[in-house]
C-alpha positions in Angstrom: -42.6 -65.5 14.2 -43.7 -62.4 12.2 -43.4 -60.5 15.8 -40.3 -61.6 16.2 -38.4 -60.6 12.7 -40.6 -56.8 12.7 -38.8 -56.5 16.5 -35.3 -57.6 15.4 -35.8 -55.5 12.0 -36.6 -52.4 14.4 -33.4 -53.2 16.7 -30.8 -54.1 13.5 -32.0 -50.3 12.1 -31.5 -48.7 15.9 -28.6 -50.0 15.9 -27.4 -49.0 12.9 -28.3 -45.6 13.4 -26.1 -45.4 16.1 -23.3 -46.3 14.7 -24.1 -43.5 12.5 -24.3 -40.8 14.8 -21.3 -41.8 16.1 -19.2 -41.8 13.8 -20.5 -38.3 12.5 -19.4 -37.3 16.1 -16.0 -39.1 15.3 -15.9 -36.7 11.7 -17.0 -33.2 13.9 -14.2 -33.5 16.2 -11.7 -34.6 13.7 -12.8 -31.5 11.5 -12.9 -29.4 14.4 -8.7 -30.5 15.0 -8.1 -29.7 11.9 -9.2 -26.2 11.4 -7.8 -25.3 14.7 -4.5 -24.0 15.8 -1.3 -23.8 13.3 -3.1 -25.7 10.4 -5.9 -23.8 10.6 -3.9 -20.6 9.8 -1.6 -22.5 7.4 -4.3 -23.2 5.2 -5.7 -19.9 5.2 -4.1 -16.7 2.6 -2.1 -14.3 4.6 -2.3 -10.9 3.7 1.1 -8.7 3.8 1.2 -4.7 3.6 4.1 -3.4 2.0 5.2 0.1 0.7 6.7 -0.3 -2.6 8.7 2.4 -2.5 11.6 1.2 -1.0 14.2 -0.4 -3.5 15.6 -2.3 -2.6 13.4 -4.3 -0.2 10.2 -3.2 -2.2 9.5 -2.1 -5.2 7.3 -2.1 -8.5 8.6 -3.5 -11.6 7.9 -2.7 -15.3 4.9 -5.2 -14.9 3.4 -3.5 -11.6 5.1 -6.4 -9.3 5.8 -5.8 -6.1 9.8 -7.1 -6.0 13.0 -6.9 -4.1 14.4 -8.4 -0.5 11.5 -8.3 1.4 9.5 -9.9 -1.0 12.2 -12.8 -1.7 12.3 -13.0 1.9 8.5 -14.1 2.0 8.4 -15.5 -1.0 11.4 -18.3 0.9 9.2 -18.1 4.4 6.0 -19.1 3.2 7.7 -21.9 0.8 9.2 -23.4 3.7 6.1 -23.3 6.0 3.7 -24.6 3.2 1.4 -21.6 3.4 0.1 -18.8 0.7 0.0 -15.2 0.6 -0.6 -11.7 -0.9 1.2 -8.9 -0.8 -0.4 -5.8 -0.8 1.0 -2.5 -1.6 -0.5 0.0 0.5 1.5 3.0 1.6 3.9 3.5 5.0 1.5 5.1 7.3 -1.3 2.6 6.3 0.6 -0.6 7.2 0.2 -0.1 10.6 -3.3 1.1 10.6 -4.5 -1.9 8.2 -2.2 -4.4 10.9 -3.4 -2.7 14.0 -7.1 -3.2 12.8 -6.9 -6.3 11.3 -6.8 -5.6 7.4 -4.1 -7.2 6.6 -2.1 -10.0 8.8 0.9 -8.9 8.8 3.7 -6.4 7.4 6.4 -6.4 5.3 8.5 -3.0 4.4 11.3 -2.9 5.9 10.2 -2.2 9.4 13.0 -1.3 12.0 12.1 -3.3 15.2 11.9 -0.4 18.1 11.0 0.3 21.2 7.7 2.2 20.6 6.6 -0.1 18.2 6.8 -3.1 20.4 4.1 -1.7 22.3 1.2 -2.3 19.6 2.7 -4.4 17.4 4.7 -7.7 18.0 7.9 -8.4 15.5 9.8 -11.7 14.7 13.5 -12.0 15.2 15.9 -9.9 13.2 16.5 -10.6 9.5 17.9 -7.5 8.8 20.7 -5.0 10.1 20.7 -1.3 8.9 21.6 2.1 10.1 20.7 6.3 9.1 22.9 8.0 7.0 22.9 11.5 5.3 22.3 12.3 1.6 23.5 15.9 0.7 24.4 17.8 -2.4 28.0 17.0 -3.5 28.7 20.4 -3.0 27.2 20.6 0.4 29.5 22.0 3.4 27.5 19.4 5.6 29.8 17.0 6.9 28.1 15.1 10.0 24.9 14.7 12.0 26.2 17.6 14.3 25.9 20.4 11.0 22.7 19.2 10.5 21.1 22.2 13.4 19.7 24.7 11.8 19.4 23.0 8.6 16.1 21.7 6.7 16.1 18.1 6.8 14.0 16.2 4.9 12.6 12.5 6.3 10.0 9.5 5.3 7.2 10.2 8.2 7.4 8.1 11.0 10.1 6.2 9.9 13.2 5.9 12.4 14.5 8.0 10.3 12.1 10.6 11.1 13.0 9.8 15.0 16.9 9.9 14.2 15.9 14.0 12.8 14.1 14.7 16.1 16.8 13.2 18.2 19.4 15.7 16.2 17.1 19.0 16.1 14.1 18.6 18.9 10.7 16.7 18.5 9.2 19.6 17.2 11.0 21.4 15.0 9.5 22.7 11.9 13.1 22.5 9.8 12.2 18.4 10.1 10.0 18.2 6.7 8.2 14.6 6.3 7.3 13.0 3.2 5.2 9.4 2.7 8.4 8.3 1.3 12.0 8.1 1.1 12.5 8.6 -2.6 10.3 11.6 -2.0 12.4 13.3 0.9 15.6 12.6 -1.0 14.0 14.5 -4.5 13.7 17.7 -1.2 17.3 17.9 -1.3 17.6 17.7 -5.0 14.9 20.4 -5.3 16.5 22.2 -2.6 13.9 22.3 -0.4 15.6 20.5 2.4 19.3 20.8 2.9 19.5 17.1 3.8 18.0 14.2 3.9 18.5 11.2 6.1 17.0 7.4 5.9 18.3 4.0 5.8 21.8 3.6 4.4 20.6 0.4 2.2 17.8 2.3 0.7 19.6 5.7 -0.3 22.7 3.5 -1.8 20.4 2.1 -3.8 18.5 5.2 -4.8 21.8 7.0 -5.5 22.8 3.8 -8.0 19.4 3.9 -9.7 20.1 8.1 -10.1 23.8 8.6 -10.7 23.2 12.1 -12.2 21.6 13.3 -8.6 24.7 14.7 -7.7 24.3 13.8 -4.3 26.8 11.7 -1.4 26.2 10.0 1.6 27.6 11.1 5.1 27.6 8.1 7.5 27.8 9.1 11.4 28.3 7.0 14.4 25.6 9.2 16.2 22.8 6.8 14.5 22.8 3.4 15.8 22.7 -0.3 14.3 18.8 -0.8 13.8 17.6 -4.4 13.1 14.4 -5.1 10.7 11.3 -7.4 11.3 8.2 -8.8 9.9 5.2 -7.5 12.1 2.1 -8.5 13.3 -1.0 -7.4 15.2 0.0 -7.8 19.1 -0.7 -11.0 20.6 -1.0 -12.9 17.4 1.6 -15.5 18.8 -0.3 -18.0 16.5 0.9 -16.0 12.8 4.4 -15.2 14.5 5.6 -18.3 15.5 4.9 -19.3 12.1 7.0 -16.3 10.7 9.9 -17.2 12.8 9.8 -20.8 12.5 10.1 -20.0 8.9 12.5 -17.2 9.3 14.8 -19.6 11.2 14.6 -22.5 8.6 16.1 -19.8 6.4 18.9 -18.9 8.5 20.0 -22.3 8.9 19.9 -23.3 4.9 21.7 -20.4 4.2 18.3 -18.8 2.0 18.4 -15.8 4.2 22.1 -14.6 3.5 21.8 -15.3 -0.1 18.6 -12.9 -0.2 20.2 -10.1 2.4 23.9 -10.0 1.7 24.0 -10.3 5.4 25.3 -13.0 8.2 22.9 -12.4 10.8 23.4 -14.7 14.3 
């Protein structure tokens, strides 16, 4: 009889033992779902370069916070998706570097969706439409994109505006002088280093309202054509952009988007 229970003892804790195991199994592969895939990334803290130079889609306030469209922009993304982020200023050039080798997730700074950068990086849909303009002197007998030969034109580095300047004078020419920043290349033309400058019209309207005593104007020209922004990530990252753009959309349709931008975008 004593047999008996010690052998039924020994089979009860067996057997409870497996039920253990198992359903630790069970809690691995449910942890394993989890942390997989989109929630996986949606509980993580996305890192987003910006250069806060660029009023008025980034800039630094009075308190050293990074503010302005961009950042709204994010701010209504990432509400909508549930998901948490930094945003990072780092300098132009450097967004792309700290992107392309895994830095930072993604970028933020008004980035005009083209051609060449499709190629390393990969962009959501538009939320943005802007174009190049010209900032002279008032006095200035420049009057469109063709009087800019011969002239010293002044340009943020590797921005499309800097493209938009070779396009005009050649891909090398040495009268194409390029700054880290807009604000920078437009103080050229004040300084008279450059005899124009030329960047995105949204950017130098708003320089020219936080400087009315620049004495500078704007020349628009239909030789520069409709360019359309995007938030960009490393290539093949299909996981973080579908995110953005599901986002991106929800803010379309609520009407969040055009409230931030000013803009009706399709």
């Amino acid at each position: 009889m004593v047999k008996r229970n010690h052998v039924f003892l020994l089979m009860l804790l067996m057997a409870f033992a497996f039920v253990l195991a198992a359903c630790g199994a069970g809690d691995e592969k449910s942890s394993g779902n989890s942390d997989s895939g989109e929630s996986g990334l949606k509980d993580k803290k996305i890192l987003v370069g910006t250069e806060a130079t660029f009023a008025p889609f980034e800039y630094m306030d009075d308190k050293g916070n990074i503010v302005g469209i961009d950042k709204d922009i994010i701010d209504a993304i990432f509400n909508e998706l549930g998901m948490d982020y930094e945003m990072r200023h780092v300098g132009w050039e450097a967004v792309f570097q700290q992107v392309q080798n895994g830095e930072l997730d993604m970028g933020a700074s008004g980035i005009t969706i083209t051609k060449e950068r499709k190629e390393t990086f990969d962009f959501t849909e538009p939320y943005f439409e802007a174009t190049q303009v010209i900032v002279v002197t008032e006095d200035s007998p420049i009057e469109s994109a063709k009087d800019l030969e011969g002239k010293k034109v002044s340009v943020q580095i590797n921005s499309t505006g800097h493209q938009a300047a070779k396009k005009l004078l050649g891909e090398t020419n040495p009268n194409i002088l390029a700054y880290e920043n807009l604000p920078l290349a437009i103080q050229e033309v004040i300084n008279g280093t450059a005899q124009a400058a030329i960047g995105d019209n949204a950017v130098v309207y708003e320089y020219l309202k936080n400087n009315p005593n620049a004495k500078l104007k704007v020349i628009e020209d239909d030789a520069f054509e409709k360019e359309y922004y995007g938030l960009m990530v490393k290539k093949g990252n299909k996981e973080l952009l579908d995110l953005l753009n599901e986002g991106l959309q929800k803010i379309k349709e609520n009407g969040k988007l055009a409230e931030i931008t000013g803009q009706e975008l399709e």
